[in-house]
N, C-alpha and C positions, 0 to 999 in steps of 0.2 A: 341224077341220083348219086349220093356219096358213096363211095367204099371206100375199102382199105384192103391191106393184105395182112395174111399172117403164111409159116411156112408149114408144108405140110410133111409127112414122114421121111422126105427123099431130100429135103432142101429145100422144095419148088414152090413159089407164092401160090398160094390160094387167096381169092375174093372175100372177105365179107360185106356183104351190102345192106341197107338198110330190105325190110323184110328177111332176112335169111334165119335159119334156126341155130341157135348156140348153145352151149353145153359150155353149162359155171364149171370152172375150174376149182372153186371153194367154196366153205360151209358161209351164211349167212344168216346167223340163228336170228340175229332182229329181227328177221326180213322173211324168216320162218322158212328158208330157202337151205337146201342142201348140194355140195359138189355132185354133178351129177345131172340136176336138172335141169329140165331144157326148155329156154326161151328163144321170142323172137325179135330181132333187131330192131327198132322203132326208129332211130335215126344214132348216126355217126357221127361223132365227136372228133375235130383236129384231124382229118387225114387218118384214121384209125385208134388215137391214141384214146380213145373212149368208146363205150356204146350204150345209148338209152335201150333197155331191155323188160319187156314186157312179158312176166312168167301168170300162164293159167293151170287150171283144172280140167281134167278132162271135159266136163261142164262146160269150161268158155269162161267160166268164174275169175277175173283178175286176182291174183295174191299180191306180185307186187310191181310195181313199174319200176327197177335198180337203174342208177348209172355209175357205170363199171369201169373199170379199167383197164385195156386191150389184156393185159395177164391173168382176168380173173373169167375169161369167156374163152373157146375154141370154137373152132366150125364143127356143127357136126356133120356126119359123114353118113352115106347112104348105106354103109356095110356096119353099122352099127344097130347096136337093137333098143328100144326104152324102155325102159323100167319107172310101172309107179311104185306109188308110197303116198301113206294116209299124209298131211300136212301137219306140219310139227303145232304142239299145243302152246 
């Protein structure tokens, strides 16, 4: 399986690997996606320098399958909380 790393609040590499959950970094109004939301890894690109990312509904409902650029996704973290929102029109 591919990962990659990114750093976490201290300095220290964290993992992202294919399945993991990420949180967009930015709006992506095409794509009806907003900074905030949170998808899951589908596969890694270059050693980390990308990721196919697959954002649902609570439903299970695909909105949209992105491929990102290690800047526009973070890992998210277990001490965080999620928040919905209706899907942009």
């Amino acid at each position: 399986m591919t990962q990659s790393y990114e750093a976490d609040s201290e300095g220290e590499p964290t993992v992202i690997r294919e399945l993991d959950e990420v949180v967009l970094t930015c709006d992506l109004p095409e794509q009806k996606l907003a900074a905030g939301d949170i998808g899951t890894v589908v596969l890694v690109h270059g050693e980390g320098r990308g990721y196919e990312v697959e954002f649902m509904t609570l439903d299970g409902e695909t909105i949209a399958v992105s491929t990102l650029r290690a800047d526009q996704v973070r890992q998210a973290h277990a001490d965080e909380i999620a928040h919905a929102r209706p899907i942009a029109s």
